[in-house]
C-alpha positions, 0 to 999 in steps of 0.5 A: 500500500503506497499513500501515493499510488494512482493506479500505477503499480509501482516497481519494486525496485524502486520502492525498497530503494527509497524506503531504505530503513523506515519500515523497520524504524519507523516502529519507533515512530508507531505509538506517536502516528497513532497517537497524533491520529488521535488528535487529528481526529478529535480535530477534524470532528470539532472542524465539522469535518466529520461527524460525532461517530466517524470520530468515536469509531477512529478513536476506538479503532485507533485505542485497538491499535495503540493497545497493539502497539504496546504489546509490540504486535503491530508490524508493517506489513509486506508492501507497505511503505511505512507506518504512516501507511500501515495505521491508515491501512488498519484503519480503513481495514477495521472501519472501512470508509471512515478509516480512510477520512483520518488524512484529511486536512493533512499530508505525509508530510506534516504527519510525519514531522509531528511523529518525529518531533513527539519521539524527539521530545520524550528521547530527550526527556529520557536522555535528561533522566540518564544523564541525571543517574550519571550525573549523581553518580559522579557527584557521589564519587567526588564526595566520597574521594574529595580529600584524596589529592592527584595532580593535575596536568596542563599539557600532560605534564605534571602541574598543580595540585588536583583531587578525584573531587574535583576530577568527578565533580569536573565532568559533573558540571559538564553534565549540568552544561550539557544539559542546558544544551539539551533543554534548548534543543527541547524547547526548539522541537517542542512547536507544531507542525500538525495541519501544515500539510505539504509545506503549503497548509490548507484550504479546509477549516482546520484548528491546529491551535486544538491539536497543539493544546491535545498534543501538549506542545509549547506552540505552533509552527506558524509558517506552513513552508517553514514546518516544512523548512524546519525538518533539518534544522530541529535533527541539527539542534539534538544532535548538537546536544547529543553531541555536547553530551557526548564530548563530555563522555569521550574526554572522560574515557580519554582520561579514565584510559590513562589514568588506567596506564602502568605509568599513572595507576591512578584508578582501576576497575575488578579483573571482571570489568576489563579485558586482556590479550591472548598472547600478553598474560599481564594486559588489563585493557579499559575496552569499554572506556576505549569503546565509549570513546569511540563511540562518543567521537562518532555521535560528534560528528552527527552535526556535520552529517545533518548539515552535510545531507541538509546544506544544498537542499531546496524548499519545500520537502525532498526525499533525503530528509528521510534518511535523518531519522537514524542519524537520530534514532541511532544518536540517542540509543548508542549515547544511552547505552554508553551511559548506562555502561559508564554508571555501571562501571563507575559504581566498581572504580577503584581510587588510588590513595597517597599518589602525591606523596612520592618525590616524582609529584613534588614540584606540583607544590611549588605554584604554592609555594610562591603563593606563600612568598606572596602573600608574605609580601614578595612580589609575584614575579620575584617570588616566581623567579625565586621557587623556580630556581628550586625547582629540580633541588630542593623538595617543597611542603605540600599542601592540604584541602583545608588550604584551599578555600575559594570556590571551585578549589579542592577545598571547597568543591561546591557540588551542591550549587552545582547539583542545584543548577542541574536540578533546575535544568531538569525542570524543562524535560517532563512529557507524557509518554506515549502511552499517558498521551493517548489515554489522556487524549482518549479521556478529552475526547469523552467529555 
């Protein structure tokens, strides 16, 4: 079944060439279509569009469907192009001519940019929930290890005095950043393009303010060819994020791998947790940290690809817009698994003690000790010159956390205003799911 077909069968070839993938992603879509039906539906009624019963066996059908749905049973069948096509199919299959009034006042297109915006909407709520595990997680470790000192490199040398507080509480607070990045991207996708048709709208009286409130989004896209316009420019927002997200997680990896390394031991993780070589009997390998790596350098390249497919395009809909879907889909579902891997693996992490106790990490205390002629009095240049000709000759004290006092330092972390700006980024990520979505609609339906 092809939504667009005038009598003219279509060759096969063709079809499954310009379908690609969407049969087997656009199940991803099923619940949203139906649940977006279900809204247009309610509309058209109120539009005179079609009568009290059409609306009341569409939305019956429709509930039948979405129940499928849940139980994983809807499929699409063999031939038909996608699951736009397969919902109208079902229903002109339940309830025969009034299943086919269900596209009225709009097109595939429009239908399936409402589809993906609703999907993209709840993947970020979710994604914001995982983060916020990671995030708490992190926080935790940097509690729980906030006396323990290491130090801290600028060009991978050796510099000043560092903690695992901080280190943890560091990408913590890239989280919260992420997350803000996350929360724009929301709000962007977050405006309806329900009833804008092709790109060009329609001349039937149809409400899209009705289904905007029914379906819970912020506001309308205004603009019928700007609806159309903006398939692209919402992917390139949530991938920026994902991405966003995913620079935070790579440089992590980066950073947990060599810390891993014979030359640091500054961490490590139990035998079970990593891997080793078939010929070398004393390898400890961190794949799953070089993995993430990976993986997370390759979500960063999502922006390029969505602007690299987008840049040269005309107005109005072109069919390459199809393949964003799993750039998308794909995006979210492998920077969730690499943050479930990442919690699992930092609940058995194993911190080093007294790592900067040893000569080889002495000079890391000699900023302090200018700081000490400083404040004695000597001008900073002076004193600079002065410890530097110590350096290499002669030990220097080391600090303690109690010495550090401003905010931000080893010795005054301030995790709970960071915890307090990620709260609050996360009061911008709160839709239904799918499910709470199609039965509150069914409910506004019958009262």
């Amino acid at each position: 079944m092809k939504l667009w077909e005038k009598g003219v069968t279509p060759e096969e070839s063709v079809i499954r060439f310009t379908s690609g993938s969407d049969r087997e992603s656009d199940l991803l879509l099923a619940g949203w279509d139906i649940a977006g039906s279900m809204a247009h539906a309610i509309m058209l009624e109120k539009a005179g569009l079609i009568n009290r019963d059409e609306k009341e066996s569409l939305l019956k059908a429709l509930g039948e469907l979405m129940e499928k749905e849940r139980r994983g049973a809807l499929k699409i069948e063999e031939g038909v192009e996608d699951i736009h096509s397969q919902v109208e199919k079902e229903l002109t299959s339940m309830l025969g001519p009034a299943g086919k009034k269900i596209h009225t006042g709009r097109s595939r297109n429009d239908q399936v940019l409402t589809d993906i915006r609703l999907w993209m909407r709840r993947a970020t709520d979710d994604l914001a929930i995982n983060i916020g595990r990671l995030f708490k997680a992190l926080q935790s470790l940097s509690e729980r290890h906030s006396s323990v000192l290491i130090p801290g490199f600028t060009h991978m040398q050796p510099a000043m005095p560092s903690s695992f507080g901080m280190w943890f509480g560091a990408w913590a607070e890239g989280l919260a950043d992420d997350l803000e990045i996350l929360a724009g991207a929301r709000k962007l996708i977050n405006r309806n393009p329900l009833g804008t048709a092709a790109g060009y709208g329609s001349a039937l009286p149809i409400d899209r303010g009705l289904t905007t409130r029914l379906l819970e989004f912020e506001d309308l896209l205004y603009n019928s060819a700007y609806a159309s316009l903006s398939r692209g420019k919402a992917e390139l927002a949530v991938a920026s994020a994902l991405a966003s997200v995913a620079q935070t997680l790579s440089r992590f990896s980066m950073d947990t791998c060599l810390f891993m390394t014979a030359e640091f031991r500054f961490i490590d993780f139990p035998d079970e947790l990593v891997t080793g070589s078939s010929i070398m009997p004393q390898k400890r390998n961190p794949d799953v940290f070089e993995l993430v790596r990976g993986r997370t350098n390759i979500i960063q390249t999502l922006p390029g690809q969505v602007v690299s497919l987008t840049s040269n395009l005309p107005s109005g809909y072109n069919r390459e817009l199809q393949l964003l879907k799993d750039m998308i889909f794909n995006g979210f579902r492998d920077l969730n698994e690499c943050i479930d891997i990442m919690i699992m693996m930092l609940g058995n992490i194993r911190v080093r003690e007294n790592i900067t106790d040893g000569p080889v990490y002495n000079a890391i205390f000699s900023t302090e000790e200018v700081n000490r002629l400083v404040a004695g009095g000597v001008p900073f240049r002076d004193a600079y010159r002065e410890v530097a000709g110590k350096v290499g000759k002669e030990s220097f004290r080391a600090t303690t956390i109690s010495d550090y006092t401003h905010e931000g330092s080893i010795g005054n972390l301030c995790n709970e205003k960071i915890a307090a700006i990620f709260a609050k980024g996360m009061g911008s990520f709160r839709s239904r799911s799918v499910y709470e979505l199609a039965e509150k609609l069914l409910s506004e339906a019958n009262e």
